[in-house]
N, C-alpha and C positions, 0 to 999 in steps of 0.2 A: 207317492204310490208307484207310479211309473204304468207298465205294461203287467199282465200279472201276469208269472210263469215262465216271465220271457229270460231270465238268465238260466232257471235251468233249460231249456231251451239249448241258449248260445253256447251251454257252459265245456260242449266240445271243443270251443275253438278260446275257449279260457286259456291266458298264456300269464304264467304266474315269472316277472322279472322282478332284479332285483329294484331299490329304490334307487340307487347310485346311479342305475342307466340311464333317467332321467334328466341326470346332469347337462345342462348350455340348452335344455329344453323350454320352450313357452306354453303353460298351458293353463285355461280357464279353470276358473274353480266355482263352482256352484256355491255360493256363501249361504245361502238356505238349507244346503245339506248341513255344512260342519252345526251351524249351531242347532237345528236341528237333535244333531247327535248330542251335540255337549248338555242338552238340556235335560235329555234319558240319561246320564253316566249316573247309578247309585250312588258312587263314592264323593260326587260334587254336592248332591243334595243337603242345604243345610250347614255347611262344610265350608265351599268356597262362593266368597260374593262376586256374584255376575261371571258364571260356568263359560259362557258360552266366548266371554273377552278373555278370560282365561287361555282356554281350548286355543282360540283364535292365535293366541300372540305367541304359542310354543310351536304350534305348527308351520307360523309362516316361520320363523326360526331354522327349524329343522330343517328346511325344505330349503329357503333361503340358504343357508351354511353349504347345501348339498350341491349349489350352483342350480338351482330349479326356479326359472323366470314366472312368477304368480300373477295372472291377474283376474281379478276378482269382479263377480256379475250378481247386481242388486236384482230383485225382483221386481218386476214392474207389476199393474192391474190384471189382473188375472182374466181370463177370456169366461164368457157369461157360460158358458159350457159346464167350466168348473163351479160352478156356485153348488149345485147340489154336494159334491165331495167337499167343500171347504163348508159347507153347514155341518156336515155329522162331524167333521174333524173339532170345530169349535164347540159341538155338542160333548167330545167324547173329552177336551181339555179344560172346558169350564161348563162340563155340564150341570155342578151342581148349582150357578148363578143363573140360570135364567129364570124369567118367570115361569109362574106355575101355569097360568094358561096358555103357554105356547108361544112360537114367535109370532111372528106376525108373517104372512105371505111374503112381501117387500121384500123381509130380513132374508128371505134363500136369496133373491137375486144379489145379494150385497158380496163385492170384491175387492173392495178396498183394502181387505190387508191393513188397516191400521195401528194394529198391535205390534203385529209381527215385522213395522217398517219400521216402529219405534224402535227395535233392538238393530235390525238393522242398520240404524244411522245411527248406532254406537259402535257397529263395528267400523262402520263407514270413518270413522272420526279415529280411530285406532289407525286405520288404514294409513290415515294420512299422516299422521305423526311416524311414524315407520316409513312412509315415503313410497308407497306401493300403489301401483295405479288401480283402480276401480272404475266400472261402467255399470248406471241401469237399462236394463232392460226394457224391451215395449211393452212387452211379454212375461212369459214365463222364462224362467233365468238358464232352464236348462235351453231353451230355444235360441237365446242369445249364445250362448257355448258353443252350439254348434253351428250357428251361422257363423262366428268368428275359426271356428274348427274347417268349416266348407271354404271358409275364404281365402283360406291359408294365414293367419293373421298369427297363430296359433298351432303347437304341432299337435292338441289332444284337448280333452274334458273330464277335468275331475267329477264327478257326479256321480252316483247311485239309482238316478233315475233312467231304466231304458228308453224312455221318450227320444233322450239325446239320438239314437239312432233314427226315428222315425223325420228327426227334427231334420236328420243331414248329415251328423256328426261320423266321422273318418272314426277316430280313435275315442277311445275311453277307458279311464285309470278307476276303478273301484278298488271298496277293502284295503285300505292303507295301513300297514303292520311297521309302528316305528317304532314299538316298547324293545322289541328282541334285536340281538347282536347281529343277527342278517336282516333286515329289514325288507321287506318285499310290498310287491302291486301288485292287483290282477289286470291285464291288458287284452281288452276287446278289439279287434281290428276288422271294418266295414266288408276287406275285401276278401278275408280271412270266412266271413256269413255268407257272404255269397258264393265264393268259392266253393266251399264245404257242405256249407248245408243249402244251399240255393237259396235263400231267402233275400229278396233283395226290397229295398225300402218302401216301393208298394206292400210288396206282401206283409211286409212287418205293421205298415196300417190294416189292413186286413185282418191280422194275427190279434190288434191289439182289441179291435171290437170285437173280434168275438168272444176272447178273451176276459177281456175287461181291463180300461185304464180310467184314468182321470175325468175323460170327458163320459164314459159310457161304463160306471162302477162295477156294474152286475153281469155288461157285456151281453151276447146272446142266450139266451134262457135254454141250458139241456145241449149248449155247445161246448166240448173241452177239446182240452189241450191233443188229443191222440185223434180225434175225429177230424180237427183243421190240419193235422198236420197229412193226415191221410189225405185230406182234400187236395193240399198245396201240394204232392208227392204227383198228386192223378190228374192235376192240371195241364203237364208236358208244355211247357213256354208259358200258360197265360198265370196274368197275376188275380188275386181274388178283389182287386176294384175293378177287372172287368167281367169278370163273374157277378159282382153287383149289379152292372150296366146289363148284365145279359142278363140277372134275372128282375131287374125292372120291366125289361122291354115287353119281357114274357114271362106274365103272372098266372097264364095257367099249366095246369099240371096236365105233362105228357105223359100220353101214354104208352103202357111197351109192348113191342110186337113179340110174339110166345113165336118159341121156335121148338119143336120137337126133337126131344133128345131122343137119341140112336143109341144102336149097343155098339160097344167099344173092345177093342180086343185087349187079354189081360197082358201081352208079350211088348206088343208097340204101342197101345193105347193108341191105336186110329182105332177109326170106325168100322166095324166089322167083327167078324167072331173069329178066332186063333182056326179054327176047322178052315173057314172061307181061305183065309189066308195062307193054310198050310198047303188048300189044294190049289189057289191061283195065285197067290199071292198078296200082297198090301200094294197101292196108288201110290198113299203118301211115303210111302217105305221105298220103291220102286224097286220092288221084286217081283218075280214070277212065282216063285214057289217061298212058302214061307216068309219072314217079317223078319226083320230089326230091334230085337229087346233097345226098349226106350227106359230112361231113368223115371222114378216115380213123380219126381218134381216136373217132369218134360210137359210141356205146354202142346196142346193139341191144337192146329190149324185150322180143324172142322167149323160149320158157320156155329154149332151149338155152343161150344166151348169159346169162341168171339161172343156170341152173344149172353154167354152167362156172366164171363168175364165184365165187359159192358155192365150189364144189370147190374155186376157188386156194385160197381167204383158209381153207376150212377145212383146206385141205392143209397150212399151214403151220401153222395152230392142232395139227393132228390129228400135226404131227409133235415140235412142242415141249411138246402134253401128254402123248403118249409119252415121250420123253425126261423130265418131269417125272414120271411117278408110277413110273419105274423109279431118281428121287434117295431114297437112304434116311431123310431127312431130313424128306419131302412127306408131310405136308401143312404144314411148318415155321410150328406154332403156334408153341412157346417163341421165334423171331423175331422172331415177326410183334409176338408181345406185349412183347417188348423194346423195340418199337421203340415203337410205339400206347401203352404203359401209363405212366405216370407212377410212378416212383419220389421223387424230389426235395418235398422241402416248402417251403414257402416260410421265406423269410429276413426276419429284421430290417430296417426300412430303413439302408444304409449308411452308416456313418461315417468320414469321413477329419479327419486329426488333421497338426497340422505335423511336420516332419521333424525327426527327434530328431539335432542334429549329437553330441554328442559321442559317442550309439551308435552312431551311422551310422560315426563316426571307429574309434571300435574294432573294430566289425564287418570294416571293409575294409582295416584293418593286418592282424586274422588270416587272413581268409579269401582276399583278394587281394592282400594286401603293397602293399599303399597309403598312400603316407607321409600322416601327418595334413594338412598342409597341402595335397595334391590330392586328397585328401577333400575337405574344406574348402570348395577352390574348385567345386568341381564341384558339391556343396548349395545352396551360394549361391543359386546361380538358381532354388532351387527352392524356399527361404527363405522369398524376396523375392517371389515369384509367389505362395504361399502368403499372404502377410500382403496382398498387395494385393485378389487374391479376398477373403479376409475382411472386409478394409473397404469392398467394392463391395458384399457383403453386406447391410452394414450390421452383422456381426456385432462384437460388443466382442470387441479384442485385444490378448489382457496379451503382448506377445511383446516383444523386443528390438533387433526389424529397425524403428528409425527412421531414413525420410530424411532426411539435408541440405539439399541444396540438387539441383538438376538444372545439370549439366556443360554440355552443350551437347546441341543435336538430332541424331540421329542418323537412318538408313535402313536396314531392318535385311528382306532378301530383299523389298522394295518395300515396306515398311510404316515409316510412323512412328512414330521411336521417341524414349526419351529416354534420355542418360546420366546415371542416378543416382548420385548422391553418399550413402552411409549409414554411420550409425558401426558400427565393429565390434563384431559381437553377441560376445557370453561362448561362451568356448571356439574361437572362431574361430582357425586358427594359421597363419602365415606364411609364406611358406621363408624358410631365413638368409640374413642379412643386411637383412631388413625387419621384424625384431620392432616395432620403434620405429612404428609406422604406424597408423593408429587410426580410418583409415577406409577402406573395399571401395567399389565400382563394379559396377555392372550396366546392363545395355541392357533399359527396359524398354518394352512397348507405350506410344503417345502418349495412347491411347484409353481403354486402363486403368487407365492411373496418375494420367491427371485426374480421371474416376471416384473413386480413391482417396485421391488429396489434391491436391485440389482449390486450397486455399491455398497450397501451392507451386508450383503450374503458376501460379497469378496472378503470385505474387513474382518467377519468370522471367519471363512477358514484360514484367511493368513494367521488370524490371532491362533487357529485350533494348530496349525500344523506347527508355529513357534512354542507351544505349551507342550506337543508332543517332543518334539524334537528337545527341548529343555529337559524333559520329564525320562528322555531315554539317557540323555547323557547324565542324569543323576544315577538314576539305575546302572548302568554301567559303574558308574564310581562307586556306587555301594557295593556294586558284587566285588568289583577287584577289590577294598577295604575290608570283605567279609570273607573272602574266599580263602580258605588255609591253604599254609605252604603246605607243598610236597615234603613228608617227613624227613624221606631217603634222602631226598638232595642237600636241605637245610643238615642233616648231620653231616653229608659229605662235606659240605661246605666249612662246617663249625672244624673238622678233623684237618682238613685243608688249612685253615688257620692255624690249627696247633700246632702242626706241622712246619708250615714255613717261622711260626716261633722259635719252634725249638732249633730250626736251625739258624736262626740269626742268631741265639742266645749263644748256640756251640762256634758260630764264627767271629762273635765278638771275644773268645778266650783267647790266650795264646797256647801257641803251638808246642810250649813246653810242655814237660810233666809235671810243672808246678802246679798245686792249687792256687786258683784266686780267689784273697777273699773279699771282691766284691760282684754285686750282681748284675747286668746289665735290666736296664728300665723294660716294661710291661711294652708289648706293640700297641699304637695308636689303637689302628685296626683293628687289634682283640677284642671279644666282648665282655663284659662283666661277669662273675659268678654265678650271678643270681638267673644272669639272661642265658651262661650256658646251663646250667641248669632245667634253668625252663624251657627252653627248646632239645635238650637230652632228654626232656619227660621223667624225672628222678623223682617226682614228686610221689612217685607209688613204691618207692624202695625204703622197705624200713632202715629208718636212720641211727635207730637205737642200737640196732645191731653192731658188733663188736668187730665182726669181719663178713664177705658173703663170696661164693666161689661162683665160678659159673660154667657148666659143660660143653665147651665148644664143641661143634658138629667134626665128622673126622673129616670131610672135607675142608675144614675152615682149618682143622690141625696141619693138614696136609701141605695147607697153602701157606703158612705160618711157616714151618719149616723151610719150605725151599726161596719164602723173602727173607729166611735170619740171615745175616750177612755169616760170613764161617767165622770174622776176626770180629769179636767185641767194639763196640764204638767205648771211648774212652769215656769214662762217669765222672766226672766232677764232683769231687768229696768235701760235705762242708768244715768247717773247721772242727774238728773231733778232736778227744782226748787223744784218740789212739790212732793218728791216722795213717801210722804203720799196716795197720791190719785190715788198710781198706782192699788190699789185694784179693787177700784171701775174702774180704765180705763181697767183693763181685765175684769172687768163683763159687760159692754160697750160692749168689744168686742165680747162677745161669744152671747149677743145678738144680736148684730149687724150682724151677723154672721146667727144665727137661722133666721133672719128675714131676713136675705137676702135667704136663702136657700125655704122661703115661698114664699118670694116673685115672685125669678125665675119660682115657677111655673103658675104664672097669665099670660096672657094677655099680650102683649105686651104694649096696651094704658096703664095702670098702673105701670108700671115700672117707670114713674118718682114718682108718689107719693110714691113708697114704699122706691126708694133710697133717697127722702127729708127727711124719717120717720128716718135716719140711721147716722141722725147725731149725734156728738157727742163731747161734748166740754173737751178739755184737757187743765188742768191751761197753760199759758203762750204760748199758742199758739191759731193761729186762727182758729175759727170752720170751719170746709170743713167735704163735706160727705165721708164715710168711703167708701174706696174702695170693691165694689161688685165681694167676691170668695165664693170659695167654698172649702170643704174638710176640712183636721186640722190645728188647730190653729194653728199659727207660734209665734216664739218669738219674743222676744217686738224691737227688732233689724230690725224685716221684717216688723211688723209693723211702725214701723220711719220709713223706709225706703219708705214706701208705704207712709205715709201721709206728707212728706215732701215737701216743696213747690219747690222743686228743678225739674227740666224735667226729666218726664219719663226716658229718655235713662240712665242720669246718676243716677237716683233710683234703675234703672235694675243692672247698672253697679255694684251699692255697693252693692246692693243687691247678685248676683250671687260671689263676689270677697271675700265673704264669706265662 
């Protein structure tokens, strides 16, 4: 139950952090709150067996993963104060099994907690398989929290109960949000109440009787929340347990001395009439003539306005120390000393120990019907977190959890991470179908686990920078493999060849004017038909076609002309019927040629009459129009080759194989 009222109270000085800032922190956990909670959650009722070990074992998890040092406080016997709150409370959770006559007197005084210590020492027994240290209490568990919180043992108290503040307790973590993607606390800080709201640990025992907490349910009868706080405001230095002591001392009611109220003026509000003051002036104004317009809020110094003031603030004192010394309970030492006295001793320093899996496995087969291998998996992580804290330590670790290798990097709620590779520790168990397997995986921090092994975070990125580096020199080699030539160049290129062919071909002749009738051989160096071809891109030129022209631009005519040489290169004529008349079929051509290069530049509608003009008859063959080029002459071989009646592709073909 705690204090009633008292967090909205504090809840100005509520500081909502995140859960993450609690990371390398030590802090007590009230084990009667968590199960507590987990026994109201609807969704467990009926659903999951033993809520509360459930609740228990994802929490420390969470918390545990997040670098957050837990240690856990059993409840001890409860102080005979509480017995009436711990009777209605067992009235209102098994009120339907008591007798119908009532309990029995005795039964209010009973504290034993026997139910409630049963489940406890099943959390207790959790605990220790998980390897997390726990302490009981002499007391009440938040009272241990905060002596360990006061002692510095500890940097805070998880708990819901505001007691913790009366107890001692510095800090306090309520409201724990760890379903959502930001996960948050609410953080209460001691100095933070006093600072702010002036309340300091007496008066917060003050606050709670009248209030009402644990030991005093109903608190002061016709006292709230806005009448103590107006008290504690009018007090100026003292606290309300020496207001107790003052009104023990003195139990009768004083009486107040009347003071006659005066007319006031409506300008300054001193005492006087605005006439009085216009003709001599105001005292407390110190004028002669006329006053000082005062603000309506302005507080008057006269003895009447002191003693009205007075009469409010003791009005309200004088009506809640009535109501107080008519509580049967006032002057409520045994409370006050509940609350002010130290029972708790101090502790051992804390031990935590690695998690015990094949306990932990049997533990959560009887208690939660938890098959061993989700057991298993669900330890893992807390295994392996276990052994790496230990070696950030610097602690020696005889354990079982060694890494492998690291999988790959991971991102794990914005943090870098790694996936570990480790062999499977002894006892570890499978589900079926994967007995065979011999190695587990965990996601673990980037930051800790280089800390921890150090020598395998090297061995990754040597291996990651050798796989890039591999991985770039293939790419490279696929681009230059994929990357097309330059069109322009590869035909220069292809022409370049042709060229220095055909003059090897014209310097293996002789210098006579004889024909020879043999050919000199193809250049090594040349390329096949088919490749020049495919690199000239001919493949989109109808082949059927019988001949095709083509209209050079008049710059390309222009250029054409001033490279023709003036004097013909001499053609090499093949063996012919008539090879008398090859004179005249090169003069043929060179005007065939001039008149083609005129013609290109007409008109398109004239284009057939000037290629009918460009015939040209060779003995022993049939007349057809002379193929329409341009540029220099070629020899009598390109020529045949071009007027032969054979298809295009194989005239290219002889042509190029040349």
């Amino acid at each position: 139950m705690g204090v009633s009222e008292l967090w909205s109270i504090l809840d100005p000085v509520r500081q909502s952090v995140p859960l993450y800032s609690l990371s390398g922190k030590t802090l007590a956990v009230d084990l009667s709150l968590w199960v507590c909670e987990a026994q109201h959650v609807q969704g467990m009722m009926g659903k999951v067996t033993k809520p509360h070990l459930r609740n228990l074992f994802f929490r420390v998890s969470s918390l545990t993963l997040m670098g957050v040092k837990l240690v856990f406080v059993m409840e001890g016997d409860a102080p005979k104060l509480k017995a009436e709150t711990m009777s209605k409370r067992t009235e209102m959770r098994f009120g339907g099994l008591k007798p119908k006559s009532g309990p029995k007197p005795a039964a209010a005084k009973n504290t034993s907690r026997g139910r409630f210590k049963a489940v406890l020492r099943e959390c207790a027994e959790m605990l220790d398989c998980l390897g997390l240290p726990w302490v009981t209490a002499a007391g009440e568990a938040e009272a241990m929290c905060s002596f360990l919180d006061s002692q510095g043992l500890v940097d805070g108290c998880i708990t819901n109960d505001g007691d913790a503040f009366l107890y001692g307790a510095r800090t306090v973590y309520r409201n724990f949000n760890i379903t959502t993607k930001d996960p948050q606390v609410d953080c209460y800080q001691m100095c933070d109440v006093q600072a702010e709201l002036g309340l300091s640990r007496e008066t917060l025992v003050g606050l709670a009787v009248f209030l009402g907490c644990d030991y005093i349910p109903k608190g002061v009868a016709g006292v709230g929340k806005e009448q103590t706080l107006k008290l504690i405001h009018s007090l100026k230095g003292q606290t309300l347990l020496q207001k107790f002591d003052e009104w023990a001392l003195d139990r009768s009611e004083r009486s107040e001395v009347a003071v006659k109220k005066v007319t006031h003026c409506l300008v300054c509000r001193h005492p006087g009439s605005a006439k009085s003051h216009e003709r001599s002036g105001c005292v407390l104004c110190e004028s002669e003539r006329f006053c000082v317009p005062q603000d309506y809020d302005s507080q008057c110094p006269c003895d009447w306005h002191r003693a009205e003031h007075t009469r409010h603030a003791s009005s309200i004192e004088a009506s809640i120390r009535k109501k107080t010394l008519a509580c049967e309970q006032f002057p409520f030492t045994e409370i006050i000393s509940e609350f002010l006295l130290t029972k708790d001793k101090p502790v051992q320093p804390f031990r935590r120990r690695r998690p015990n899996l094949p306990r932990m496995q049997t533990f959560a087969l009887e208690k939660m019907d938890w098959p061993k291998h989700y057991s298993s998996e669900k330890l893992l992580v807390l295994m392996t977190y276990s052994e790496l804290i230990n070696r950030k330590s610097g602690r020696d670790s005889h354990t079982q959890m060694q890494p492998l290798r690291i999988y790959k990097p991971r991102v794990k709620n914005g943090v870098s991470c790694f996936e570990v590779i480790w062999r499977k520790p002894d006892h570890y168990v499978f589900p079926d179908g994967c007995e065979e397997q011999t190695e587990v995986r965990t996601v673990e921090e980037e930051s800790l686990f280089s800390l921890a092994f150090p020598g395998i975070v090297q061995d990754f990125h040597r291996e990651k920078a050798g796989a890039q580096e591999n991985k770039t020199k293939k790419k490279k080699l696929r681009a230059k493999k994929e990357k097309p030539a330059d069109s322009q160049d590869a035909v220069s290129d292809l022409f370049a060849q042709m060229s220095l062919q055909k003059e090897a071909d014209r310097g293996s002749e002789p210098e006579s004017s004889g024909i020879s009738s043999r050919r000199s051989p193809p250049s090594q160096n040349s390329l096949s038909a088919s490749a020049l071809i495919g690199q000239l891109q001919l493949s989109s030129i109808d082949w059927d076609s019988s001949s095709f022209t083509a209209s050079p631009s008049q710059e390309t005519s222009a250029r054409s002309r001033k490279e023709r040489p003036n004097i013909p290169e001499p053609i090499p004529s093949f063996p012919s019927k008539a090879p008398a008349t090859e004179t005249t079929t090169s003069a043929n051509i060179w005007d065939s040629d001039e008149a083609n290069r005129h013609g290109s530049q007409k008109a398109k509608p004239s284009q057939k009459s000037s290629q009918g003009e460009q015939m040209r008859i060779i003995p022993g063959k049939t007349p057809e129009k002379a193929q329409g080029h341009y540029g220099k002459a070629e020899d009598e071989d390109s020529d045949a080759s071009v007027d032969s009646p054979l298809p295009l592709a194989e005239r290219l073909k002889m042509r190029f194989a040349k």
